[in-house]
C-alpha positions in Angstrom: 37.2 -148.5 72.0 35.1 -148.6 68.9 35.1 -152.1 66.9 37.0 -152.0 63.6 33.1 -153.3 62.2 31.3 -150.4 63.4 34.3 -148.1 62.4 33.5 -149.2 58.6 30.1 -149.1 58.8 30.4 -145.5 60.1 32.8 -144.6 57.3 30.7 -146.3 54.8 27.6 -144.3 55.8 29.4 -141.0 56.1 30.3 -141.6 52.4 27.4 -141.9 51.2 26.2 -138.9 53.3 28.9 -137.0 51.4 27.7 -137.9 48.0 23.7 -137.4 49.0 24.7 -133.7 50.2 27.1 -132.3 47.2 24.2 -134.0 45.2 22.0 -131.6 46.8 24.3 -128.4 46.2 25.9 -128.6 49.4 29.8 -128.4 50.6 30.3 -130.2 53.7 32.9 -131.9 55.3 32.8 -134.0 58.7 34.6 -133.1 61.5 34.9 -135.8 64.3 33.8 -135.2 67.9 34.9 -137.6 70.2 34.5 -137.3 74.5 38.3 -136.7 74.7 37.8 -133.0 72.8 37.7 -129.8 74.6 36.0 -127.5 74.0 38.4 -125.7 72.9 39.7 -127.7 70.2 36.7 -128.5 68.4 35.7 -124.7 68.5 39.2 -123.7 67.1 38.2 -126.4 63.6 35.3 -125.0 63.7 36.9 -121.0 63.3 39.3 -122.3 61.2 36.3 -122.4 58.6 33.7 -120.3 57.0 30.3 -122.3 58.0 26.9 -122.0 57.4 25.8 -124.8 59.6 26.7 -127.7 61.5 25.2 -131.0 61.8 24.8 -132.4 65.3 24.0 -136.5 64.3 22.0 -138.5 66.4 25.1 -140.5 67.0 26.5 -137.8 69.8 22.9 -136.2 70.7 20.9 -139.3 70.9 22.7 -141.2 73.2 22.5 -140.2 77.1 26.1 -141.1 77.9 27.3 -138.4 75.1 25.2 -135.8 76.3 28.5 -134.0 78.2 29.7 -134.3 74.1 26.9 -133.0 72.8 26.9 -130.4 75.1 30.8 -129.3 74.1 30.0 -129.4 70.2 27.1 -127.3 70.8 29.8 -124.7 72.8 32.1 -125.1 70.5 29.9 -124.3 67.6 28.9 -121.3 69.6 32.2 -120.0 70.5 34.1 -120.7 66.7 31.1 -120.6 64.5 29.0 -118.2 65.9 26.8 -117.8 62.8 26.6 -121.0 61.5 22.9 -122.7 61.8 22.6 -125.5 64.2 21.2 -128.5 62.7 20.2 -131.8 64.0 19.8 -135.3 62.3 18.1 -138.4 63.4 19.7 -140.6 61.1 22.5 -140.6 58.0 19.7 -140.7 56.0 18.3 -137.3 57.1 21.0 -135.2 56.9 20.3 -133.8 53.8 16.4 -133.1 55.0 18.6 -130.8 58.3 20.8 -129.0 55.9 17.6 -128.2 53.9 15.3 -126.7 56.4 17.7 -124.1 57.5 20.4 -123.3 54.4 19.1 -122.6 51.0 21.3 -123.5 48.5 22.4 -120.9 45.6 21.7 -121.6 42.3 
């Protein structure tokens, strides 16, 4: 179980990481990924919309005991996004630098 204090802190981050990319042009939305997911279910949110990328955070990539997690998203983005870009971050503070390097935004 995640503490309520980290919980906010996460929410509080991804907020700002919300603002810092529809600053930047971009439309994004987070979709959580937690080790009880199948593969299945995260692929079918991911069909269910039109996406240019995904961002993998360092939160489910960087951490050895979510590597079985990291390896599902990255199926999943395969099987329901097939042409979306797969983008990773180190940090909140560099998901705006992933999004950049692979989607240009339209004026």
């Amino acid at each position: 179980m995640v503490p309520e204090e980290v919980r906010e802190k996460v929410r509080d981050q991804l907020a700002v990481v919300d603002e810092q990319m529809e600053q930047a042009g971009y439309i994004s939305e987070f979709i959580s990924a937690v080790p009880e997911d199948n593969v299945e279910k995260l692929s079918a949110a991911f069909a269910s919309r039109k996406l240019d990328g995904v961002i993998v955070g360092f939160g489910i990539r960087g951490i050895p005991e979510n590597t079985y997690l990291f390896e599902k998203v990255v199926a999943a983005v395969r099987q329901g996004a097939p042409q979306a870009k797969l983008m990773f971050n180190t940090s909140p503070d560099t998901t705006v630098d992933a999004a950049k390097r692979w989607i240009t935004v339209s004026a």
